[in-house]
C-alpha positions in Angstrom: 0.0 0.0 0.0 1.1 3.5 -0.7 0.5 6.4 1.2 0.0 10.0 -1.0 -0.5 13.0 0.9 -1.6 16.5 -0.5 -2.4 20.2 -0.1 -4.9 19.7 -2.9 -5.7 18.5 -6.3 -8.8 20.6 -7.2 -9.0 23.2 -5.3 -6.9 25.1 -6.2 -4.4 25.2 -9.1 -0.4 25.9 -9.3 2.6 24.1 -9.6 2.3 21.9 -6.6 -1.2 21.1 -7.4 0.2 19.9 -10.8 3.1 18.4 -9.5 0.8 16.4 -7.0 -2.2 15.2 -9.6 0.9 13.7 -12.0 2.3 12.0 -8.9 -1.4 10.6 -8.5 -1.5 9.3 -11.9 1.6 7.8 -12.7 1.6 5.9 -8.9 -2.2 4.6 -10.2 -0.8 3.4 -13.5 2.1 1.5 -12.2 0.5 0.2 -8.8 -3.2 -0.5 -10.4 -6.3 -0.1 -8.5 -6.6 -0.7 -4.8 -2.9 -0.5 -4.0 -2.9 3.6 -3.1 -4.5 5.6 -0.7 -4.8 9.8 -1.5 -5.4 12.0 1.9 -6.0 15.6 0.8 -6.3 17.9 2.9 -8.1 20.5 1.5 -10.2 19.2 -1.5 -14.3 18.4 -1.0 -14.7 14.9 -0.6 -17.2 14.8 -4.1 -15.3 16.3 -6.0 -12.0 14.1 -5.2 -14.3 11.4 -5.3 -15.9 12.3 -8.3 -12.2 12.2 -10.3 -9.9 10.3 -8.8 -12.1 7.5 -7.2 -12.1 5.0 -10.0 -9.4 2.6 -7.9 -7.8 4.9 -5.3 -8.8 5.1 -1.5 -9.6 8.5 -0.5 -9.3 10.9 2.4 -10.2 14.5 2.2 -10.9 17.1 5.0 -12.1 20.1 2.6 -15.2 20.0 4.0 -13.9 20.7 7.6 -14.0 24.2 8.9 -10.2 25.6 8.4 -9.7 26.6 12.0 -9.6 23.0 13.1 -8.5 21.1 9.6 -5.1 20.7 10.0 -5.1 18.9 13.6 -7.9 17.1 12.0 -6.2 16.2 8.7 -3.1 15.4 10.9 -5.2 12.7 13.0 -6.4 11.5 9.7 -2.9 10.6 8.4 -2.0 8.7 11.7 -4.8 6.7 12.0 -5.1 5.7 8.3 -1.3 4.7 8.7 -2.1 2.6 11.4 -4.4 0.9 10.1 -3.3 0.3 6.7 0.7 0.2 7.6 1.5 1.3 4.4 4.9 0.5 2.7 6.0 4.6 2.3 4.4 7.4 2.4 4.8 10.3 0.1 4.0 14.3 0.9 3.7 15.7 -2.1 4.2 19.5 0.0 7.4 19.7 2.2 5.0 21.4 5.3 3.7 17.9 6.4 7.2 16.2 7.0 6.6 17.0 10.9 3.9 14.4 10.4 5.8 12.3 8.1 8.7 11.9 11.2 5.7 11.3 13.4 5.0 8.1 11.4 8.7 7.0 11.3 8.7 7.1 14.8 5.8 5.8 16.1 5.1 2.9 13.3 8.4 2.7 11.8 6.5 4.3 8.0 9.4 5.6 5.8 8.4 8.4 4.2 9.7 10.3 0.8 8.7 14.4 1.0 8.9 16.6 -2.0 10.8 20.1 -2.5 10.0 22.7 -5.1 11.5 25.9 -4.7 11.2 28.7 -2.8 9.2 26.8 0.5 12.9 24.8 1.2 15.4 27.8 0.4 17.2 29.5 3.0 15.3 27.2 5.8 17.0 28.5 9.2 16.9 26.1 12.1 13.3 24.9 12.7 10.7 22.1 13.2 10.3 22.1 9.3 13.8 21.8 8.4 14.5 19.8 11.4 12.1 17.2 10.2 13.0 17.1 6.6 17.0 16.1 8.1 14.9 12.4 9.2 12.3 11.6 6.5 13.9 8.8 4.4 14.1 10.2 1.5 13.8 14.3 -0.4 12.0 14.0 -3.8 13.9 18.1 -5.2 11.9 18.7 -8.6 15.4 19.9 -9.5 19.1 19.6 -9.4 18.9 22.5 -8.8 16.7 22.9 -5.5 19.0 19.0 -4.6 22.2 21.1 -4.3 21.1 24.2 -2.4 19.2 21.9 -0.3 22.0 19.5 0.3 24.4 22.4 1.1 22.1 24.4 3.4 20.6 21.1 5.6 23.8 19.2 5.4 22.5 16.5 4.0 24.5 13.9 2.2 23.6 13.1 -1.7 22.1 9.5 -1.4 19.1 11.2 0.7 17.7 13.5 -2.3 16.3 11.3 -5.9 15.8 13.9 -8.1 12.0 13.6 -9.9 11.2 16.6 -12.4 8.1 18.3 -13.2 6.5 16.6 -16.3 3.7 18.0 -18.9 1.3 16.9 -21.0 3.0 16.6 -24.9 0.2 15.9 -26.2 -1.6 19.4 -25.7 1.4 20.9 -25.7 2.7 20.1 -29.3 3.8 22.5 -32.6 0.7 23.1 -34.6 -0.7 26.4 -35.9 -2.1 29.2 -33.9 -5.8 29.5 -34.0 -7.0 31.9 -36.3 -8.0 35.4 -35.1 -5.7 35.2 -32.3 -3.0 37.4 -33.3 -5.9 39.8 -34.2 -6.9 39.9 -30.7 -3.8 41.7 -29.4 -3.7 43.9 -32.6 -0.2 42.1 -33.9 0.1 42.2 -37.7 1.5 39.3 -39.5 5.1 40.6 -39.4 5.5 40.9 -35.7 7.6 39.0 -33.7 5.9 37.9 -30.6 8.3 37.5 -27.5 5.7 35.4 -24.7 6.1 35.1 -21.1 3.5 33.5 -19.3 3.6 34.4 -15.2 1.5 35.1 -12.5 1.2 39.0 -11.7 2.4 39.3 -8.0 3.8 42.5 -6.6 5.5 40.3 -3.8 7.2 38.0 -6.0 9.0 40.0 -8.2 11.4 37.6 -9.4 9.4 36.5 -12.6 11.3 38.7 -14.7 8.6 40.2 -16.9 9.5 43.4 -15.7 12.5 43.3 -16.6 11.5 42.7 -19.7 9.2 45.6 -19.8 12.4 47.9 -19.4 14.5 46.3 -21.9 12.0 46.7 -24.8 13.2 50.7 -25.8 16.6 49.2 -26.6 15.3 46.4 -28.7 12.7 48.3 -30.7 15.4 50.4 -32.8 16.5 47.4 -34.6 13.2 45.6 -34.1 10.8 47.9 -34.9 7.9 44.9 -34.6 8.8 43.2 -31.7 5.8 42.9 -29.1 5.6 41.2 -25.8 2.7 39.7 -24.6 2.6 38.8 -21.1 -0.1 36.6 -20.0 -1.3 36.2 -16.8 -3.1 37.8 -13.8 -2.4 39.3 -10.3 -2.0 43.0 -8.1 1.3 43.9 -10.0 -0.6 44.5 -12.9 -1.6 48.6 -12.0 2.8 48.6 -11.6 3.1 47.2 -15.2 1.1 49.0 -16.7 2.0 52.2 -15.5 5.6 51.5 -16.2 4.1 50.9 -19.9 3.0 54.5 -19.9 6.5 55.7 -19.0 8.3 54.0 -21.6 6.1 54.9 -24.3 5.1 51.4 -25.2 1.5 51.6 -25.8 1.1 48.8 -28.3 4.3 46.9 -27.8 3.8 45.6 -24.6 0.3 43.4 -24.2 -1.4 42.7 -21.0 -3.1 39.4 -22.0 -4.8 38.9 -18.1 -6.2 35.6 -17.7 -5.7 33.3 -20.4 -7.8 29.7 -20.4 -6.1 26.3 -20.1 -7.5 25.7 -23.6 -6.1 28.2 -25.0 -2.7 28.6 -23.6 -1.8 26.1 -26.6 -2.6 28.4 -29.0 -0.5 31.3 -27.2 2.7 29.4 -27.4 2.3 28.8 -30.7 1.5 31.8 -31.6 5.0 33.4 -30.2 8.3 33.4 -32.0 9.7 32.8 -28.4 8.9 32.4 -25.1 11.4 34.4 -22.1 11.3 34.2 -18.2 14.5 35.6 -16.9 13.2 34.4 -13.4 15.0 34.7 -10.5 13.6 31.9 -8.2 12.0 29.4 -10.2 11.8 26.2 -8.6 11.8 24.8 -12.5 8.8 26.0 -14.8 6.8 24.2 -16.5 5.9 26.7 -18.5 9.4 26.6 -20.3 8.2 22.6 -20.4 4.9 24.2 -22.4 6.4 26.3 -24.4 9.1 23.8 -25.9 6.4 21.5 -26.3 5.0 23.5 -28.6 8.4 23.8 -31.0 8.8 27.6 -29.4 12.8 28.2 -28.3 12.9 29.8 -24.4 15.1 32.2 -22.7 15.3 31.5 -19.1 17.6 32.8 -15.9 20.5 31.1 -15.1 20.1 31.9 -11.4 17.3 29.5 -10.6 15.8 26.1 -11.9 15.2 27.3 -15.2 19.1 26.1 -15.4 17.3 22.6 -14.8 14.5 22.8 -17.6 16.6 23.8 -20.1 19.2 21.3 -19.4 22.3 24.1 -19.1 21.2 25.6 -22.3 20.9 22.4 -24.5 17.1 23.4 -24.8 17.4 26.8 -24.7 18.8 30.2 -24.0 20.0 30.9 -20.4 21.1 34.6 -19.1 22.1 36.6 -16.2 18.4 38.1 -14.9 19.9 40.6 -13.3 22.3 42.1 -16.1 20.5 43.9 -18.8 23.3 43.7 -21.2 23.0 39.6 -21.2 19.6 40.0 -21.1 19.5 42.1 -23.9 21.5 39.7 -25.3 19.8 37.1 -25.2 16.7 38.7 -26.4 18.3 39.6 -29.4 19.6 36.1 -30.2 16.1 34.8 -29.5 14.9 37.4 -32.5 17.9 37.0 -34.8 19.0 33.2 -34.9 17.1 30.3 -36.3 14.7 29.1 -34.4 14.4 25.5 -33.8 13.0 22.8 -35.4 9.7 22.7 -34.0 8.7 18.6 -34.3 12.4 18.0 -32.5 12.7 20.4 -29.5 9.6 18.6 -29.2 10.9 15.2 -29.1 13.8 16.4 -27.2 11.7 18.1 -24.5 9.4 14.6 -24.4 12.5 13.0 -24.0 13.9 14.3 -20.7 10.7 15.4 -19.1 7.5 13.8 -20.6 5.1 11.5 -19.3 6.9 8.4 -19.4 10.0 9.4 -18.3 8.3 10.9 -15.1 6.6 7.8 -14.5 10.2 6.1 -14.9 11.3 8.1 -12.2 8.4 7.2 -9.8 8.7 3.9 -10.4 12.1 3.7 -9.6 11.1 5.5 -6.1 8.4 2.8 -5.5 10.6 -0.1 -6.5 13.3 0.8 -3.7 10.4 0.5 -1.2 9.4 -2.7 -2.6 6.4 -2.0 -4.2 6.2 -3.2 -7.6 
């Protein structure tokens, strides 16, 4: 029996939540039905029922009241490993490893806790990092987040197994834009598109976009129809588009807002390039997205990115914090061939699709001796 524990599948989205529902599905697909049990502890019971109970055991506490749901999610998770003694447990969120030691000690459960970014940097000295020093193993989405991990907890290699974010190739593949779309945002058909896709958030500034934003006036000279498109949603919005108004660029820099999951596709393959100079980026799967979909990405060489474009095999990696390499970069993403779109593709399948993800987690299951 396997053990999966989660923040929550449905409701609410993000990278975790991603991470968490591919964990799910891989697991069910090697295991087969009856073998896993999924505590969440935050999604409605029908709703989690309704799409991920053909085969899996559930546990949910999203219909508890929040002031008391995390004592009572934590009982949950004891008393279900008690009774069901499963072979390991896996937090799919680095927050419930105190519990995960609970279960080590108590019932002697090993117990495998992921780390994605930003939520296991810098940790001082704590309960939190004090518990992820005894879980059995540290599932890092990226090298990346392994070595400053590893460095900062002391930790020695053989406790980290590196499992990277994965996508889904087969909505994110080269085809043509839909048509009208370029209309939308008022680009003509000789206008190179540069496409960044980010959440809006004045306390995360470390997306890059706006950097971006003020290296547009020294592109435009040579590239008279270059347009960014940014496309996304959140409270720093009022800051970009001010700062548009300063710069004068009315028209070549696009506020998309909310875009829908079906038609991010279409965005990527609309752009000549996609660029995130990000900062802290605990990998990206947009980058995963947008090389899917045959489009060459510029990324920060600072942060996971590094990871996701495999030290600039994939892609194009700069200093975030220089404007010159930025610049750059942004000019070699405009000027140089772009890549074949059906083999970034492959390439990007490759390393970080579907299948090689589930190689990964069946590897993990394996060591615990489920099979």
């Amino acid at each position: 029996m396997l053990h999966i524990w989660v923040p929550e599948l449905l409701a609410r989205k993000g990278g975790i939540q991603n991470y968490s529902a591919e964990l799910v599905g891989a697991a069910r697909a090697i295991l087969g039905p009856g073998r896993i049990r999924l505590l969440s502890k935050s999604d409605l019971p029908g709703s989690l029922e309704e799409r991920y109970g053909d085969g899996i055991l559930l546990t949910s506490s999203g219909n508890i009241s929040e002031a008391v749901r995390t004592p009572i999610f934590a009982t949950r998770l004891l008393l279900a490993a008690r009774r069901e003694r499963p072979a390991l447990v896996i937090s799919t969120h680095p927050h419930f490893a105190p519990a995960a030691v609970w279960l080590r000690t108590i019932f002697s459960i090993p117990a495998a806790v992921s780390a994605h970014g930003v939520e296991v940097w810098g940790l001082g000295p704590g309960r939190l990092r004090g518990a992820l020093g005894r879980v059995e193993m540290i599932l890092p989405i990226s090298n990346f987040t392994r070595e400053r991990m590893r460095k900062e907890i002391g930790l020695p290699a053989e406790r980290f197994r590196v499992i990277p974010v994965t996508f889904d190739s087969d909505c994110f593949a080269p085809g043509r834009a839909p048509k009208g779309l370029r209309e939308r945002y008022g680009f003509s058909p000789e206008d190179r598109v540069l496409l960044c896709v980010s959440r809006l958030v004045v306390s995360r500034q470390d997306k890059g976009y706006s950097r971006i934003v003020e290296i547009m006036p020294r592109l435009l000279p040579d590239f008279p129809g270059v347009r960014f498109l940014i496309v996304g949603q959140g409270d720093d919005r009022p800051n970009i588009e001010r700062r548009v108004g300063e710069l004068g660029l009315e028209g070549k820099v696009i506020l998309a807002g909310y875009v829908s999951d079906d038609e991010l596709p279409g965005h990527y393959r609309m752009a000549d390039g996609f660029a995130m100079p990000s900062l802290r980026e605990g990998f990206g799967i947009v980058f995963l997205e947008a090389m899917g979909c045959g489009k060459r990405c510029l990324g920060g060489n600072r942060d996971a990115a590094v990871d996701a474009l495999r030290g600039g095999e994939l892609g194009i990696l700069v200093d975030p914090e220089s404007p010159d390499d930025l610049e750059g970069g942004l000019r070699r993403l405009l000027t140089e061939p772009p890549p074949d779109p059906a083999e970034l593709h492959r390439r990007v399948v490759r390393y970080f699709g579907r299948e090689a993800f589930r190689e990964k987690v069946s590897d993990l299951l394996s060591e615990f001796g489920l099979r």
